[in-house]
C-alpha positions in Angstrom: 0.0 0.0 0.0 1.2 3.7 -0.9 1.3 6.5 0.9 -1.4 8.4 -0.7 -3.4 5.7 0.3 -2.2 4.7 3.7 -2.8 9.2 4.5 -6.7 8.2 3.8 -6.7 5.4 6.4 -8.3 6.0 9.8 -6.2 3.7 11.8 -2.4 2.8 10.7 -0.1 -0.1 12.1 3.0 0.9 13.3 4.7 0.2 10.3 1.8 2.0 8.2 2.3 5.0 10.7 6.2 4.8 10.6 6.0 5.0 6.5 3.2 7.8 6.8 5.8 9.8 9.1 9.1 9.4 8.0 9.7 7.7 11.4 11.5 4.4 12.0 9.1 2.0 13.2 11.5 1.3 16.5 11.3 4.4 17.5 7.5 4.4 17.2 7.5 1.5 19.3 9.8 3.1 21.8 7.6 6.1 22.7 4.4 3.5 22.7 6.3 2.1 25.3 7.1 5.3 27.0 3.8 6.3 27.1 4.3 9.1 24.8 2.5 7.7 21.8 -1.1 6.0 22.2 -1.9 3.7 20.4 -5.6 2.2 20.4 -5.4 -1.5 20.6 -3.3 -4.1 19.5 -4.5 -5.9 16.4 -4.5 -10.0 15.8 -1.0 -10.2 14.8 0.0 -8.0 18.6 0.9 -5.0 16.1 0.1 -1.8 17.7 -2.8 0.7 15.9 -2.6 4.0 15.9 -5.1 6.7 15.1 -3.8 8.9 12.3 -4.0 12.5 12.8 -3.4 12.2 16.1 -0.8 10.1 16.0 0.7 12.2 13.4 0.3 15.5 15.2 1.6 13.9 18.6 5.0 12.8 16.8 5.5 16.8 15.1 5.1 17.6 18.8 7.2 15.4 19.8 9.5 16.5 17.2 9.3 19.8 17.9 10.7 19.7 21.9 13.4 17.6 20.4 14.2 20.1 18.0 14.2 22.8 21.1 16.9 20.5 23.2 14.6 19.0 25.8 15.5 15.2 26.6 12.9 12.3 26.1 12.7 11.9 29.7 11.2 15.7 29.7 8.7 15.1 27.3 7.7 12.0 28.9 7.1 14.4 31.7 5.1 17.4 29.9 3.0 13.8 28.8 2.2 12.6 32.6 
């Protein structure tokens, strides 16, 4: 599946999601983990959905603190 159509999904896998954001799927599942990045269920095959937009605006956030020097363990914080 393309992009163009994986950006008209609802829900992506974390692979979809990673592809859809120019993210590396690891590091998707990282911040799952984390807590930092919901994710909605897991599906049959234990791969974590995500909703797209905001899933997609979470990670620019994300992005964005980065960019302005704060460490993961800060935005885990600004996320508790």
């Amino acid at each position: 599946m393309g992009i163009r159509e994986l950006r008209k999904k609802e829900h992506l896998r974390k692979n979809e999601l990673a592809k859809v954001s120019g993210t590396r799927a690891s590091t998707i599942k990282y911040y799952s983990e984390l807590g930092i990045l919901p994710f909605i269920q897991k599906d049959k095959r234990l791969s974590r959905v995500y909703e797209r937009v905001s899933s997609l605006e979470r990670l620019k956030e994300i992005r964005a603190f980065k960019r302005k020097g704060m460490s993961i363990q800060e935005i885990v914080q600004l996320y508790k």
